[in-house]
C-alpha positions in Angstrom: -111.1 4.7 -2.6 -110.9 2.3 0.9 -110.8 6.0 2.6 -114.3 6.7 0.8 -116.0 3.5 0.9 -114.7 3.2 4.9 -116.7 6.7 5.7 -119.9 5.6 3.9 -119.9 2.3 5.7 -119.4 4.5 9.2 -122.6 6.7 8.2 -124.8 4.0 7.9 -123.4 2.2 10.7 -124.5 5.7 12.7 -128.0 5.7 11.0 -128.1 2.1 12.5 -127.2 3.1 16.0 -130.5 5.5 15.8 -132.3 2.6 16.6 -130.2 2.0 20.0 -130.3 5.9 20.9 -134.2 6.0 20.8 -134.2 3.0 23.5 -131.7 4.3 25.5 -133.6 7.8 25.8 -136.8 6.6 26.6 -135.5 3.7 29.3 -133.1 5.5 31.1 -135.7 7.7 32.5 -138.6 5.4 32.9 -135.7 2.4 34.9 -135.0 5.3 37.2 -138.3 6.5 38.2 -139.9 2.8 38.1 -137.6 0.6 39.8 -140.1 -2.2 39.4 -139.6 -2.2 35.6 -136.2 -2.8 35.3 -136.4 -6.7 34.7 -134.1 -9.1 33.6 -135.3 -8.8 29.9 -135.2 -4.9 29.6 -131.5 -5.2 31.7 -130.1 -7.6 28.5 -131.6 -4.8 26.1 -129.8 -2.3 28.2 -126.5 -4.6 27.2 -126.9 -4.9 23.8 -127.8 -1.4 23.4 -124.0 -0.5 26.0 -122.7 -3.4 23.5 -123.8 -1.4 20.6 -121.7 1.9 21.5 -118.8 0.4 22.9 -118.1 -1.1 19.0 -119.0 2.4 17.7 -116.3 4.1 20.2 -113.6 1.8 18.6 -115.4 2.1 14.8 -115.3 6.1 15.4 -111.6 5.7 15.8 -110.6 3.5 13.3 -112.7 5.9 11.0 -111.4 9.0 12.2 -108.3 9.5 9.4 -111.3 8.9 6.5 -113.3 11.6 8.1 -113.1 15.3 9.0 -114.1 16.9 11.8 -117.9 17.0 12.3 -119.4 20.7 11.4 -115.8 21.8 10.0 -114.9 20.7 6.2 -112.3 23.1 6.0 -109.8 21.4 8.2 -106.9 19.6 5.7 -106.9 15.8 5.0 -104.7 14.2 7.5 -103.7 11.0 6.8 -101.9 10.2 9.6 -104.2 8.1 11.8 -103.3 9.0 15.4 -103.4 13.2 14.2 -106.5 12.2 12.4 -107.6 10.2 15.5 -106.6 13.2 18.1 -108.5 15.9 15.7 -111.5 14.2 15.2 -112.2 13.1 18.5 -112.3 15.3 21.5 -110.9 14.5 24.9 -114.2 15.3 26.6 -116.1 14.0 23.4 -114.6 10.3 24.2 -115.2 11.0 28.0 -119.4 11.3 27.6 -118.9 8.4 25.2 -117.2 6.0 27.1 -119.1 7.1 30.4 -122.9 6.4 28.6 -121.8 3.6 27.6 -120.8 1.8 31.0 -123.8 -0.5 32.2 -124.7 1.3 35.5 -128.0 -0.4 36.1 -126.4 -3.7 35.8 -123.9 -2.3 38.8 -126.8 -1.3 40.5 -128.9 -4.8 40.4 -126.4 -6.9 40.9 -124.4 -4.7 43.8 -127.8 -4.3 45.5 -128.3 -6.6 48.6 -124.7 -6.6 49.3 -121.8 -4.5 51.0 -121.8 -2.6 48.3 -125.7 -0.7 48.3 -124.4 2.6 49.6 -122.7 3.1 46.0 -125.2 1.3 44.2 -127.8 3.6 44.4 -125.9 6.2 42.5 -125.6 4.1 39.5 -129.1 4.2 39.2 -128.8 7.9 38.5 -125.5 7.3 36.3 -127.3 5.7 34.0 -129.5 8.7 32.9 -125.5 9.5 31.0 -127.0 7.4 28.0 -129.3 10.4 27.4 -125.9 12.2 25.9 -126.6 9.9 22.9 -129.4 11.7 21.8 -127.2 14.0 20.1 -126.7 11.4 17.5 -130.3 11.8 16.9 -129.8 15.6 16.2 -126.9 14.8 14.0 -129.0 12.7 11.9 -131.5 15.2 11.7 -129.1 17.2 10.6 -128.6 15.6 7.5 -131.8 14.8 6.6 -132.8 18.3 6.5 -130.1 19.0 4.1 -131.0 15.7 2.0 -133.2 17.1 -1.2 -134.3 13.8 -1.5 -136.4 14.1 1.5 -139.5 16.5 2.1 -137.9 19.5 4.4 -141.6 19.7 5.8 -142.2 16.0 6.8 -138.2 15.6 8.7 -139.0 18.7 10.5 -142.5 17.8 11.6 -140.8 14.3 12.5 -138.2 16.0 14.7 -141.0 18.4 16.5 -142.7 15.2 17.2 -140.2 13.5 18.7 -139.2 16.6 20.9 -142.6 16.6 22.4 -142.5 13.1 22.8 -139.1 13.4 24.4 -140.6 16.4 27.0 -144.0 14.3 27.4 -142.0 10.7 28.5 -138.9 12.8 30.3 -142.1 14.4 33.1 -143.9 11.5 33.5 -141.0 9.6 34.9 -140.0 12.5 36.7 -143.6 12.8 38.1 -143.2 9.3 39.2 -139.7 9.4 41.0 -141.1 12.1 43.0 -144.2 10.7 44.4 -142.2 6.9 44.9 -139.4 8.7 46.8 -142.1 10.9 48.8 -141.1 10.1 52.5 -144.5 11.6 53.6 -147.7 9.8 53.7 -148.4 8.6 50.3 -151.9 9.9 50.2 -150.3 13.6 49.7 -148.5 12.4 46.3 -150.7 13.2 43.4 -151.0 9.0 42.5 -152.5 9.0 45.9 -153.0 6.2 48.3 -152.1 2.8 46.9 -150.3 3.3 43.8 -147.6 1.1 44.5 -149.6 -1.8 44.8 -150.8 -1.4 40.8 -149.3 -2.2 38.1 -146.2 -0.5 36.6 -148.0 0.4 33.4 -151.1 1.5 35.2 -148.9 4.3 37.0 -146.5 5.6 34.1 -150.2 6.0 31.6 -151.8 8.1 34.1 -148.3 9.7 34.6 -148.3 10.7 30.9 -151.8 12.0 30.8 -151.0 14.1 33.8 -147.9 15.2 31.5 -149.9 15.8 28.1 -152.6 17.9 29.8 -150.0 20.1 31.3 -147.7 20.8 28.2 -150.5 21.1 26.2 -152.1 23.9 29.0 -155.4 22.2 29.3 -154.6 21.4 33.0 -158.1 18.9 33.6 -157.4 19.4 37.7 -158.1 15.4 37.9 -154.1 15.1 38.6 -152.4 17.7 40.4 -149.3 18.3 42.6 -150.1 17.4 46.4 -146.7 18.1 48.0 -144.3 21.1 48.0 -141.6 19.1 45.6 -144.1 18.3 43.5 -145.3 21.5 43.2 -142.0 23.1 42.7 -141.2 20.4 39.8 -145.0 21.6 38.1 -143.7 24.9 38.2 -140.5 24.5 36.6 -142.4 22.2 34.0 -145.2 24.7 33.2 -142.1 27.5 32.6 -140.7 25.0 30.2 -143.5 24.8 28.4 -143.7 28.4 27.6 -140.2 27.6 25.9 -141.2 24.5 24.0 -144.7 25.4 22.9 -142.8 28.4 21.5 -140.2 26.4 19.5 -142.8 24.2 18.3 -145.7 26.5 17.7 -142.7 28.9 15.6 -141.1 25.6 13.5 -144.8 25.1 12.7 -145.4 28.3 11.8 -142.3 28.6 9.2 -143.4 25.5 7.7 -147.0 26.4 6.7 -146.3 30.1 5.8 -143.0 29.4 3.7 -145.0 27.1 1.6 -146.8 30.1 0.7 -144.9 33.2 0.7 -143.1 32.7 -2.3 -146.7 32.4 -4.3 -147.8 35.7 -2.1 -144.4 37.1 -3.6 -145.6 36.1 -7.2 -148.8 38.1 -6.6 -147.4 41.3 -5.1 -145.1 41.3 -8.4 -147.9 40.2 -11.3 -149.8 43.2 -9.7 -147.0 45.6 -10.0 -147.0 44.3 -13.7 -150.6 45.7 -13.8 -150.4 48.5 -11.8 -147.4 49.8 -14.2 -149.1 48.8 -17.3 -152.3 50.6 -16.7 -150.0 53.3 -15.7 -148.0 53.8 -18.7 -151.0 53.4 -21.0 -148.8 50.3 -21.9 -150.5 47.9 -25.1 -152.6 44.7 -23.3 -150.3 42.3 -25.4 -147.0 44.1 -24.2 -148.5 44.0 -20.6 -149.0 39.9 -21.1 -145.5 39.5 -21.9 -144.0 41.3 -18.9 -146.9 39.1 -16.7 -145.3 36.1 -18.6 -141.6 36.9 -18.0 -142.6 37.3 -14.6 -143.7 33.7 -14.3 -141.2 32.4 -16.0 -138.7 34.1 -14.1 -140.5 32.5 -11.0 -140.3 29.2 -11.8 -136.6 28.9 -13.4 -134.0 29.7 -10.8 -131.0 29.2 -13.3 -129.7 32.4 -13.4 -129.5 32.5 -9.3 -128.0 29.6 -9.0 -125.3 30.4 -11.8 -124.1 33.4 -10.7 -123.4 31.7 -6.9 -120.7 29.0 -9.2 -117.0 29.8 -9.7 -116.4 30.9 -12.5 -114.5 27.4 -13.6 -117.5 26.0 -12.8 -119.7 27.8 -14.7 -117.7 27.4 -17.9 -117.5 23.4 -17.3 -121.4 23.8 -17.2 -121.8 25.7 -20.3 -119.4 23.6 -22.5 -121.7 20.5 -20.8 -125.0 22.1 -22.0 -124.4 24.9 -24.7 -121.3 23.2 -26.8 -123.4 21.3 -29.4 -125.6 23.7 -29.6 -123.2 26.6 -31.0 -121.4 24.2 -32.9 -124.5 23.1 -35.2 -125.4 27.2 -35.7 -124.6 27.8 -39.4 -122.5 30.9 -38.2 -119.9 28.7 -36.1 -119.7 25.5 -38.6 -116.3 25.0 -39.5 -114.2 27.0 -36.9 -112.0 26.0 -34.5 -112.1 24.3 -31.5 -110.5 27.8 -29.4 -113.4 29.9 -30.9 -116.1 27.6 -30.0 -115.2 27.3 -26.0 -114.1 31.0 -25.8 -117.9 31.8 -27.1 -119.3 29.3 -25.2 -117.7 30.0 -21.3 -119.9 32.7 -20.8 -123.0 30.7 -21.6 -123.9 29.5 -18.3 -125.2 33.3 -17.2 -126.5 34.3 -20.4 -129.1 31.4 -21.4 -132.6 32.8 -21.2 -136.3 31.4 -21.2 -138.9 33.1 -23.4 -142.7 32.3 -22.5 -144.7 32.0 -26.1 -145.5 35.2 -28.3 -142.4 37.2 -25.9 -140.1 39.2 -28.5 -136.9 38.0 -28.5 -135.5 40.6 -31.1 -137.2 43.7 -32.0 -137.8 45.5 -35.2 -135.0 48.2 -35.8 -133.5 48.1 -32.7 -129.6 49.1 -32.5 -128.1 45.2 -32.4 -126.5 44.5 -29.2 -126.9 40.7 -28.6 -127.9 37.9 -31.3 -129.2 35.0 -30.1 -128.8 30.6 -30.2 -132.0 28.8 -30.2 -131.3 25.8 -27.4 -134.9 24.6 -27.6 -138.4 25.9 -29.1 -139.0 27.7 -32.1 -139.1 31.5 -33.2 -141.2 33.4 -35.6 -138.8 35.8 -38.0 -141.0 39.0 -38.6 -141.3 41.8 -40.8 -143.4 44.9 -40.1 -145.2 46.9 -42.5 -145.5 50.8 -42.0 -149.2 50.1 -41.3 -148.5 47.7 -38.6 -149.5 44.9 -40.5 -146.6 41.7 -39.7 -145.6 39.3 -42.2 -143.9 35.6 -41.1 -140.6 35.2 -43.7 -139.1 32.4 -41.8 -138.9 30.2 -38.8 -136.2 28.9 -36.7 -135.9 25.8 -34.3 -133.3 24.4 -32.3 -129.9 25.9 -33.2 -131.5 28.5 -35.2 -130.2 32.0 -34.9 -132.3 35.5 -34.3 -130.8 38.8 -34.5 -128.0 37.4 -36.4 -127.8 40.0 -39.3 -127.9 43.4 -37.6 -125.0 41.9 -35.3 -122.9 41.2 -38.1 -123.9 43.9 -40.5 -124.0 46.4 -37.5 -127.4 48.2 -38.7 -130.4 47.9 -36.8 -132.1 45.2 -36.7 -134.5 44.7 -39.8 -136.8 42.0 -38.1 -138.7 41.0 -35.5 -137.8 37.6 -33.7 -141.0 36.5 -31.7 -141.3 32.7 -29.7 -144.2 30.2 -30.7 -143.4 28.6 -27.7 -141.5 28.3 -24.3 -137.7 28.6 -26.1 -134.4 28.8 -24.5 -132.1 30.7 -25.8 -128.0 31.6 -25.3 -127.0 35.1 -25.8 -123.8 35.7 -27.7 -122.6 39.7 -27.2 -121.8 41.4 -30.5 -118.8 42.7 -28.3 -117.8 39.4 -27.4 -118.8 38.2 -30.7 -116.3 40.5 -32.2 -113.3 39.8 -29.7 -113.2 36.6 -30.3 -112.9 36.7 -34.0 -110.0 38.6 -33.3 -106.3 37.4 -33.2 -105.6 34.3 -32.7 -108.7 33.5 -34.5 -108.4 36.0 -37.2 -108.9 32.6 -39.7 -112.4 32.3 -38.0 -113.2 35.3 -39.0 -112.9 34.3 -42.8 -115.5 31.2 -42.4 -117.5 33.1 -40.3 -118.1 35.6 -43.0 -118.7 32.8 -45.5 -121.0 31.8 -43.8 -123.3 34.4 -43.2 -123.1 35.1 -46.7 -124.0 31.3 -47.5 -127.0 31.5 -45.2 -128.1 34.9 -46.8 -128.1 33.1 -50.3 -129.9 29.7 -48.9 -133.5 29.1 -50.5 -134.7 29.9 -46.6 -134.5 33.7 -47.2 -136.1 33.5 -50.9 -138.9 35.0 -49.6 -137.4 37.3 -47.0 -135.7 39.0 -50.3 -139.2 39.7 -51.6 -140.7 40.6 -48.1 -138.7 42.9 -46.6 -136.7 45.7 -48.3 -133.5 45.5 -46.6 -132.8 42.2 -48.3 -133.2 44.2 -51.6 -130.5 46.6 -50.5 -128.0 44.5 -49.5 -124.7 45.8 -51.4 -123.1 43.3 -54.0 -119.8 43.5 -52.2 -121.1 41.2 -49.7 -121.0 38.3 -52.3 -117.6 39.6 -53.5 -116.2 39.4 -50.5 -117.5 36.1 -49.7 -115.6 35.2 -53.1 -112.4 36.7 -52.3 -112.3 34.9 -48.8 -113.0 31.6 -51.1 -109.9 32.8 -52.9 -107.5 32.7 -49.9 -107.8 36.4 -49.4 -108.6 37.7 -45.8 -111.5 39.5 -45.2 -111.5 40.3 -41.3 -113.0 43.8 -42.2 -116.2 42.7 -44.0 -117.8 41.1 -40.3 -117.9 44.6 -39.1 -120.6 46.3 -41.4 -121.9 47.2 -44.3 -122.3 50.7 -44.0 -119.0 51.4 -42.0 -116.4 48.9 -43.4 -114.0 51.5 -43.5 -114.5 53.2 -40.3 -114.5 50.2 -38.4 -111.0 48.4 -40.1 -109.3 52.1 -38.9 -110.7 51.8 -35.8 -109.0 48.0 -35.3 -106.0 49.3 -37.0 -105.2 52.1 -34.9 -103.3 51.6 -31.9 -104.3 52.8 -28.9 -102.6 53.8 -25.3 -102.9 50.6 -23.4 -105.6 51.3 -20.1 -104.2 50.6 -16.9 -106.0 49.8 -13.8 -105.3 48.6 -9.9 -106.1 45.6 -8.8 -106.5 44.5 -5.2 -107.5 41.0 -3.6 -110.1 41.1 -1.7 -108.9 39.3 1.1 -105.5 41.4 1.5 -105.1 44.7 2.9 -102.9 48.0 1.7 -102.0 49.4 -1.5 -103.1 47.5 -5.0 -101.2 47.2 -7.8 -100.7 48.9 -11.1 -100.9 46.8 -14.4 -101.7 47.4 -17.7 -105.5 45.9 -18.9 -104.8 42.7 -20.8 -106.9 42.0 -23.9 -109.7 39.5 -21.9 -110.6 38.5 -18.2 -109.2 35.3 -18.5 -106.0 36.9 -18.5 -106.9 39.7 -16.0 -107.4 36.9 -13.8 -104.3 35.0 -14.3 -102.1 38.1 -13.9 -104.2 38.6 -10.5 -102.7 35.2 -9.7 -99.3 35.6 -10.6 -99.4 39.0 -8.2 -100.9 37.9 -4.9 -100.4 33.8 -5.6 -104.0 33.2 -4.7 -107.0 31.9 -7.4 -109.2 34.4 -8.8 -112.8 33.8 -9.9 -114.7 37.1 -9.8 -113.4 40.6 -10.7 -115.6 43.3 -9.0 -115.2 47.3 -9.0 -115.4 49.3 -6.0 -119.1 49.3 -5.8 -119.2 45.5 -5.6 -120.6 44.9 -9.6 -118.9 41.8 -11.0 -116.9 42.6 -14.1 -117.7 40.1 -17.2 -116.1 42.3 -20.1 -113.0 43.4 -20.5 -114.3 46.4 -22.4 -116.3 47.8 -20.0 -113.3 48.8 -17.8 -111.4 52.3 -18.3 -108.3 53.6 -17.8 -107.5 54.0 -13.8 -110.0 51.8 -12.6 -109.9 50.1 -9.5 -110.6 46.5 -9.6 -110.7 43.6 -6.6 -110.2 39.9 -7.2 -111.9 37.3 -5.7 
């Protein structure tokens, strides 16, 4: 905890020394080409600003074992200071450090006069070392950029701003230490006759005019080089420019057409939409709800960003977000704990947004998938043979749709349509099935009770006398659920009506175990050969037990990421991740 709290005391102490940095940038430059303005007052700023990074040198190394390496994260912890110390800070890292930091205008002004002015002169051009600071400035930018808090658009405009600036002050002075150290006449220096004799401010103004109208190509001709050094410094400026007008002009660029290629994105796409709906001779409302999933796709990202997650983290998410909600559906009340977070795992890359009047469930469609209501509400449907659709109940919040045809396995008999923007979680009738299996086989039991119970509720009165099916529904469903009341087990009455006993052979029968090869990703040569277990979590852990690294992604040979076990067929070859 001291560890944590010591490196978020040295990051602010570094956002602190930003302040210092900016100083440091602009009067190093200016004190060198302006010896006139280095004054006693601006000299004790240029001491507490040395002061400044001096303390930071010695805080940098006491925080060194609290802190990794800068731009590498994947370095271990060391807690040993001085490795921690020697890793963190480079030899020639310390070197720039401690060399910005020594005061070399002080040297100069108070070695000039004396003995010593042959070697005080050079500390006047030392002291542009405090410019190595102003990678602190880029570090902190850096971060910003990274910070969600904070508009991308306004730090990087900020940062373009202050490389101008930097380019604009950074020519001016060098403008001005050629034409003070001219040893010509001083009427062929582009200040002209005179200019020492004005004021220090007058000269370094019209030195950054003469510096704005050249980056900024307008080139007035009121200023202009007068001597051959001059000129050659003009020309290495103007070449510059073409560099930095570039970076800027590009960073702009980026900023104002990101903004809007994401919405030009959305267009190309809805009119795809159109285009394939006038196409296909597709119905206007059918055409509307592919326009609508579109949008909706556009503006929730979840899916994206869930698939990027380990799968760990993904599960932690769905138990977080989806656990109440499968616990209060009347098909899971009542069953245990295991069931409930093996249903629930693979939650976090199945939930779904529906825009309003989108089907979620079709009319006699073969059942694949039923569905969790997280939020909204759903219209249950029945369709005549005219066409004509009939409302026989609703559903909210941790309400189910396409329930029946999953359980009964027969196509669905109704339509499930949203009334609004719903979210929903998908629950396989594969994995549905799997996990009512063994160890669970007592789920099974309540599960089937139930559905029975629901079937019976005062909810579906009317659904009896809407829609046909209802009337059809065998009488062995209610015997059943009265045998499993009895204590007897009825693990063969989830799989369906009309294929009961097909489907209790088919779970009966034992079957030739698949075996598959499984490689990791990272290792070369040969994979190895093991029989399929019964799930991916244990596909996974026997991946870890072989090459004694974590697995979090099982992908076939074309890349696809595995997320049933049933999917996979004998002689596979699988890598794990």
């Amino acid at each position: 905890m001291g560890q944590v709290e010591s490196a978020a005391g040295y990051g602010w102490w570094q956002a602190v020394l930003v302040l210092p940095v900016i100083f440091s940038a602009w009067a190093s430059p200016f004190e060198l080409a302006v010896e006139r303005a280095a004054t006693l007052p601006l000299l004790v700023v240029d001491l507490i600003a040395d002061a400044f990074f001096a303390v930071d040198i010695v805080a940098s190394i006491l925080a060194a074992c609290s802190r990794r390496p800068r731009g590498n994260t994947n370095l271990p912890f060391v807690d040993d200071r001085k490795k921690a110390a020697m890793r963190n800070l480079r030899p020639w890292t310390l070197a720039m450090d401690v060399a910005s930091t020594v005061p070399f205008q002080a040297i100069h002004h108070l070695a000039a006069g004396r003995a010593a002015v042959a070697w005080s002169s050079p500390c006047r051009v030392l002291s542009l070392l405090r410019l190595w600071r102003l990678r602190r400035v880029s570090e902190l930018f850096a971060k910003l950029e990274k910070d969600v808090r904070l508009s991308y658009f306004w730090t990087r405009l900020v940062k373009l701003a202050g490389v101008a600036l930097l380019a604009v002050h950074a020519a001016a002075c060098a403008h001005l230490w050629l034409a003070s150290h001219y040893r010509g006449p001083k009427e062929r220096t582009w200040l002209g006759r005179g200019f020492e004799a004005r004021s220090v401010w007058e000269g370094y103004t019209r030195a950054v005019y003469w510096s704005v109208a050249t980056l900024t190509t307008v080139g007035y001709g009121d200023l202009h080089p007068s001597n051959p050094g001059e000129m050659a410094f003009a020309v290495v400026y103007v070449l510059f420019n073409l560099g930095l007008a570039a970076y800027i002009v590009g960073n702009m660029t980026n900023l104002v057409v990101s903004s809007s290629t994401a919405a030009l994105t959305l267009r190309d796409t809805l009119r795809g939409v159109s285009m394939f709906g006038a196409r296909n001779h597709l119905p206007e409302s059918l055409t509307e709800q592919m326009a609508e999933s579109v949008l909706l796709s556009f503006d929730t990202k979840e899916q994206e960003l869930m698939s990027e997650m380990p799968r760990a983290v993904r599960s932690g998410i769905a138990q977080h977000m989806f656990r109440d909600t499968v616990e209060g559906a009347y098909l899971f009340r009542g069953v245990s704990e295991g069931l409930v977070v093996e249903l629930v795992s693979d939650m976090a890359t199945t939930s779904q947004f529906f825009p309003p009047k989108a089907d979620v469930v079709r009319q006699n469609e073969t059942p694949t998938d039923c569905y969790i209501v997280v939020s909204g509400s759903v219209d249950v449907l029945v369709t005549d043979a005219d066409g004509t659709e009939t409302v026989v109940a609703r559903a909210g919040p941790r309400g189910m749709a396409g329930d029946i045809g999953v359980v009964l396995n027969v196509p669905q008999p109704f339509t499930v349509r949203c009334r609004r923007l719903t979210q929903v979680v998908r629950v396989s009738q594969r994995h549905l099935l799997r996990a009512l299996r063994s160890p669970h086989t007592g789920d099974a039991d309540r599960v089937f009770c139930n559905f029975v119970q629901h079937l019976e509720s005062p909810m579906w009165q009317f659904a009896r006398e809407e829609a046909p099916f209802f009337r059809e529904i065998p009488a062995q469903l209610r015997a059943g659920a009265a045998a499993v009341a009895a204590g007897s087990s009825m693990r063969g009455e989830m799989i369906g009506v009309h294929g009961m006993e097909e489907a209790d052979q088919r779970m009966s029968v034992r079957r030739e175990p698949k075996r598959v090869v499984i490689h990791h990703k990272s290792a070369n040569g040969a994979g190895k050969l093991v029989c399929l277990p019964g799930s991916m979590q244990e596909l996974m852990r026997v991946g870890e037990a072989k090459f004694g690294k974590a697995v979090t992604k099982v992908l076939t040979v074309d890349g696809a990421e595995v997320e049933e076990i049933d999917v996979l067929r004998d002689g596979d070859h699988l890598f794990l991740c």
